[in-house]
N, C-alpha and C positions, 0 to 999 in steps of 0.2 A: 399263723402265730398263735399259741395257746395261752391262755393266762391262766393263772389262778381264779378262784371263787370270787362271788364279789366279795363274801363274809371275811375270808380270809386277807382278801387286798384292805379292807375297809380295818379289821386289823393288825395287819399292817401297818396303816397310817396313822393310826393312835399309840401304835411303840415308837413310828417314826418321830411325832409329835412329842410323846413324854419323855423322847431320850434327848430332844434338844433341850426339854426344858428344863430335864436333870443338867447336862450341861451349862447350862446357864444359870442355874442355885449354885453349881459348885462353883460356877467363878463369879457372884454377884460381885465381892469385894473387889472386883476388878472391872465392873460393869460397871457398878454405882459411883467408883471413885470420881470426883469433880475434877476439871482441870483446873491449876492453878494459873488463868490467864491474866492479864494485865489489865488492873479496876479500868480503865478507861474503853477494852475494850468489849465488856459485860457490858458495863453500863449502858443506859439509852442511846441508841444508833445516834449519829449525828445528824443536826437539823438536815445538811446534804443527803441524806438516806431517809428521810422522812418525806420522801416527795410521793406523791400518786402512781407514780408512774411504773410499768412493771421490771419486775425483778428488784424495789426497791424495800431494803433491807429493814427491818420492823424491827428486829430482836434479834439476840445472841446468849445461849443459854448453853454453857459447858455441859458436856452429859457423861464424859469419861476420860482414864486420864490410865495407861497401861503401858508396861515398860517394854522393851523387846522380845524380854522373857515372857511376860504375861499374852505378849501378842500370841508370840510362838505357840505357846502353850494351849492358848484357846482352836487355834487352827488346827494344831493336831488333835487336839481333842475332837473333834470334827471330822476327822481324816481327812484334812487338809495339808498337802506338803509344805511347811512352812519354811523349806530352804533358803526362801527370795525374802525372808523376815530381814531387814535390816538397822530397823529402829522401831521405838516404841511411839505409839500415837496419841494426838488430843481429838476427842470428839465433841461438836458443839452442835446443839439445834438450832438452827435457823429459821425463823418466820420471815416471810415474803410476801410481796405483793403479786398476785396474779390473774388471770381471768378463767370464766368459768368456759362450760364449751357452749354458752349463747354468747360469750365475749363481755360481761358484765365481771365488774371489779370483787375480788375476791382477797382472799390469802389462802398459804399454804406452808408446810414445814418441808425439812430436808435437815439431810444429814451432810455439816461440813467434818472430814477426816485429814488431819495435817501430821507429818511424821516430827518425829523430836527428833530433831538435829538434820542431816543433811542440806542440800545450796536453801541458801534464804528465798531465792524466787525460786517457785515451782510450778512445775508443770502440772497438768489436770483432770485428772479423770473422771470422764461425767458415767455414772455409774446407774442403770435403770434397772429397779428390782421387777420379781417376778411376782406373778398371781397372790397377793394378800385380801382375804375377807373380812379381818380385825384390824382396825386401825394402830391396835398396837405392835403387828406387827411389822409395821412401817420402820424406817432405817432408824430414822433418828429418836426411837421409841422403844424397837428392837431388844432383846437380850439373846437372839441366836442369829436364825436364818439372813436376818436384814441385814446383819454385819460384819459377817465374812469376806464378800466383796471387798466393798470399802474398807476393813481393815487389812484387807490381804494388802490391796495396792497403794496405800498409806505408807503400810510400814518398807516399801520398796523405796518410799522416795516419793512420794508424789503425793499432792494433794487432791480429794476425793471429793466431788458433790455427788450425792446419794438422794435424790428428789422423793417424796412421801406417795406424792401425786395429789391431785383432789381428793379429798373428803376421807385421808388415811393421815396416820400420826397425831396433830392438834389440828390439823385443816378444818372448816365446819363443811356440814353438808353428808352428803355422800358420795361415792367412789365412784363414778363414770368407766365403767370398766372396762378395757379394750377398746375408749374412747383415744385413737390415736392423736388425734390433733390437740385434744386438751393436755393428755400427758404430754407431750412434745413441747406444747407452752408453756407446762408447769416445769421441764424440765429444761427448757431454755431459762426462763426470770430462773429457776437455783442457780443456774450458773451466772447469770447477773450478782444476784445474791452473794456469791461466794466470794466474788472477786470482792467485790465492796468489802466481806468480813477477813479474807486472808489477806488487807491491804491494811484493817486495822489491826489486825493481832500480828502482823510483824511479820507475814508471807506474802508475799506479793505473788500472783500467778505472772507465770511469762505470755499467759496466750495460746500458748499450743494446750489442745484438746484431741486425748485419745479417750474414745466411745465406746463402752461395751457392755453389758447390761442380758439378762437370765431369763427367760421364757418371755412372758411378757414381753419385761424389759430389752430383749433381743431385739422384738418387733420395732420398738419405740425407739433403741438403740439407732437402726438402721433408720427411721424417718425424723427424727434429731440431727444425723449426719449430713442428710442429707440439706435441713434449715441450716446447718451451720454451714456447708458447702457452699450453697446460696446467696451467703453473706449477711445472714440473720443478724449477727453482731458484728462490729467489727472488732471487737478486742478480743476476737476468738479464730484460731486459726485449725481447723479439724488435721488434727495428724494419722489416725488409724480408726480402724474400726474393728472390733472383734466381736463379737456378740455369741451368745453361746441359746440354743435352743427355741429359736422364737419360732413363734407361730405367723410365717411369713405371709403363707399363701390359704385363708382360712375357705375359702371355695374351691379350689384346685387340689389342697393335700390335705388338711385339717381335718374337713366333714367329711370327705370321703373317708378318713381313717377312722374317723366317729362312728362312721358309721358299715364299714367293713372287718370291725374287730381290734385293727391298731392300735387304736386308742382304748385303754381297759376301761370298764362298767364304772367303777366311782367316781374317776378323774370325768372320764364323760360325763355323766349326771351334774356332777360338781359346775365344770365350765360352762355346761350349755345352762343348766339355770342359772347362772351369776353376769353372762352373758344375757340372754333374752331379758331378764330382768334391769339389767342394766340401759342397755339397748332399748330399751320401750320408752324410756325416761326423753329421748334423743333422736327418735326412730319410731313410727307409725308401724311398731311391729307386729301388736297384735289389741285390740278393740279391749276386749276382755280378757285375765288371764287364761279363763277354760276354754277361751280359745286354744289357748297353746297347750294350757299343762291338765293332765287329768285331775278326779278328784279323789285323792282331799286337799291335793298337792297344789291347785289353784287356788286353795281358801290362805294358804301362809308363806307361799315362795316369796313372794315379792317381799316380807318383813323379812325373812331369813337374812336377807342381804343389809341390815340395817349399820353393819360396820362394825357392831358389838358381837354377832355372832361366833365364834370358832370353828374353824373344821371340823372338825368333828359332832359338834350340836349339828349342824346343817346338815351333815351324809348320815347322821340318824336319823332324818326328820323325811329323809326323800330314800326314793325309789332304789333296786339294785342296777337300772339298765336307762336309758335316754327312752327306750320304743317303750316302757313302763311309764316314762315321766310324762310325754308328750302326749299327745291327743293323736290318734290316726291320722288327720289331716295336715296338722302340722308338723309332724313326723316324714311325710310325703315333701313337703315344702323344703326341706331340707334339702333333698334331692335336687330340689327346682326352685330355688327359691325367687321370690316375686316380690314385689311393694316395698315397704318397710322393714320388710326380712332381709332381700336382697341392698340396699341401699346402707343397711347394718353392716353387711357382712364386707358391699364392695367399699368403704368407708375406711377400712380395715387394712384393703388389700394395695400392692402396687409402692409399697413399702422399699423395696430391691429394685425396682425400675428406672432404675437411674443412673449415673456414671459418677462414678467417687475419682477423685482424681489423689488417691491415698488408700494404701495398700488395706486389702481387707481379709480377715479369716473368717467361715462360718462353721462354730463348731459346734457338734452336736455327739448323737448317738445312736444306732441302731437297737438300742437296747429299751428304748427311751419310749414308753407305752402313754405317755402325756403328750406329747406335742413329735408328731411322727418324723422322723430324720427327712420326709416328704418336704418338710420347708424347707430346709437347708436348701434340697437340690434344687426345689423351685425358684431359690432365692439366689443360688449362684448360677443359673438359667436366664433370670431376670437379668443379673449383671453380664453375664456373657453376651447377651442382645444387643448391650448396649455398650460394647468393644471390654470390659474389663473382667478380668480371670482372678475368681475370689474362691482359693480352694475349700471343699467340704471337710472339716476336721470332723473323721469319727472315732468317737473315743468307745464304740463295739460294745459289749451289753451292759453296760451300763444304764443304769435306771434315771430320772428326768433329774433328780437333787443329783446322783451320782455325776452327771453329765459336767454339770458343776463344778462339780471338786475335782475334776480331773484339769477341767479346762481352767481353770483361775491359774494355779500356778504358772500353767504355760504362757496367758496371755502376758502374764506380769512379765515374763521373761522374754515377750514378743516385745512388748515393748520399750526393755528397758534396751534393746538392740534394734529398735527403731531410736532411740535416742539418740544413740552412740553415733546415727549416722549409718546403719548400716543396712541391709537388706533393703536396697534403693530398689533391685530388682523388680520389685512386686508393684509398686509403683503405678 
């Protein structure tokens, strides 16, 4: 497979970057708008929601308020198919109670999205974003990327939690990044969360939970489903699963793509330092950073990742290639990875290893030079082991955001005929 330059990929990613955020100037007046919900349910959570305990609800802070039209309008401006638009949405940020990935008492934000008008009780879509390094732009924070999802399948009809994660949005701290089991916690308590807040603003969830969630989020997608399957809650009942682009299988397709050219030079660079640096935090991964990363690159990676950074300040500050960033030896570990490396990576893994008893799609892309269509196949391999047939959606050259916008409409429309009752088949 050939890529481009890295100069040229890495510009790339800066017009990708300024054109969402020209989209998101031209529709502030639609982003900024507050909703107008009802004083009682702004106000202070009720002393019942003031408890320790997790998932319980701290705060309720309307963050936007858009009509069908405005919905519509921002999706396509995305090139997003906004066919399945059906109403216009309230967005609120949520604080919560939940634990860190030592298990000590925390908080965090999320993004609840409820549609104006359609059935009073709604059904739920737990929705896990993909790869963020600025906490703003976490969902419920968002003025592009974070909110597509969640406003796509909002305005379908369904009510949307959109979890920030650790130490993204207002959460304090920082970002435990492709920390599976903590995202998964922080996105189980949002869904505690939501239900307590779509109870007081006059939506009640019915319970059923369809799961899908964007690179990252894909991964976490699928090991959220699989706690919900388990019977993590009981007032949640896992109905689909769809997830689009994760990085299933980071030893088996990930690195190897990382490192046979699949994966392009920026995005590499990118993950694997936000990864090892994150991972070290959690993970005996490496003693010293110049263990791992060459210099000068050892004297500031690990601040880059401080939550305040942008894409862009970071991929000017590092290398054009991963065998640049790394050190010889740890570059080798890669290959073979050991100790703290390995224990990282297998932490990760094992995500699809399990039997869903509810129909599942994994879509992706061949096109898709961030996270290689290699997981998909790995991940509907892992399901096939274990008796359940989860076909690989490829949506062909499509680029890793592209993957995205091809797949959201569809799933909205997967689901809205898993509703109806129908496609038991897959089952």
């Amino acid at each position: 497979m050939t890529h481009t330059t890295t100069r040229t990929r890495f510009r790339q990613a800066v017009q990708r970057r300024r054109a969402r955020r020209s989209l998101a100037a031209a529709t502030a007046v639609v982003l900024t708008a507050l909703a107008a919900a009802p004083a009682v349910a702004v106000a202070e959570p009720r002393p019942a929601q003031q408890s320790t305990g997790r998932g319980a609800l701290l705060g309720v802070t309307p963050v936007a308020d858009l009509s069908r039209a405005e919905v519509a309008a921002f999706l396509k401006g995305a090139d997003i198919d906004p066919a399945t638009v059906r109403h216009g949405v309230r967005g609120y940020r949520l604080t919560y109670r939940t634990l860190t990935p030592r298990g000590e008492p925390t908080t965090a934000t999320g993004l609840l999205v409820l549609p104006k008008g359609g059935e009073r009780r709604l059904d739920l879509v737990a929705d896990t974003h993909g790869t963020m390094v600025h906490r703003d732009y976490a969902p419920s924070v968002a003025e592009d990327f974070g909110l597509y999802a969640p406003y796509l399948h909002a305005a379908a009809g369904r009510a949307v939690a959109a979890p920030d994660y650790l130490g993204l949005g207002k959460g304090p701290g920082l970002h435990p990044y492709m920390d599976t089991a903590s995202s998964v916690s922080a996105s189980l308590d949002m869904l505690r969360a939501s239900r307590a807040a779509a109870r007081a603003l006059g939506r009640p969830l019915t319970g059923d939970v369809y799961g899908t969630g964007f690179s990252q989020g894909g991964q976490v997608a699928m090991a959220l489903g699989r706690e919900l399957a388990r019977g993590a809650d009981r007032h949640f009942r896992l109905r689909a699963l769809a997830p689009v682009a994760g990085p299933y299988d980071l030893q088996g397709a990930e690195i190897p793509a990382l490192l046979d050219g699949r994966v392009n030079d920026i995005s590499g660079v990118f993950y694997m330092s936000y990864f090892l640096t994150a991972q070290n935090r959690l993970h005996p991964v490496y003693d010293d950073p110049a263990d791992a990363f060459r210099q000068p690159y050892a004297g500031y990676v690990e601040e880059l990742f401080d939550t305040r950074h942008t894409e862009e300040d970071i991929v000017t500050k590092l290398p054009g290639s991963v065998k640049e960033l790394l050190t010889d030896g740890f570059y080798e570990r890669l290959r073979r990875p050991d100790g703290g490396l390995l224990a990282a990576l297998a932490a990760q893994d094992g995500t699809c290893d399990w039997k869903p008893d509810v129909p599942v799609r994994l879509h992706s892309a061949a096109g898709d030079t961030d996270v290689a269509i290699a997981n998909s196949v790995s991940c509907a391999a892992d399901l096939a082991r274990n008796g359940v047939t989860a076909p690989v959606v490829d949506h062909g050259k499509a680029d890793h955001n592209g993957s995205f916008k091809l797949a959201g409409p569809e799933i909205v429309r997967w689901f809205d005929t898993l509703a109806r009752g129908q496609d038991l088949s897959e089952r």
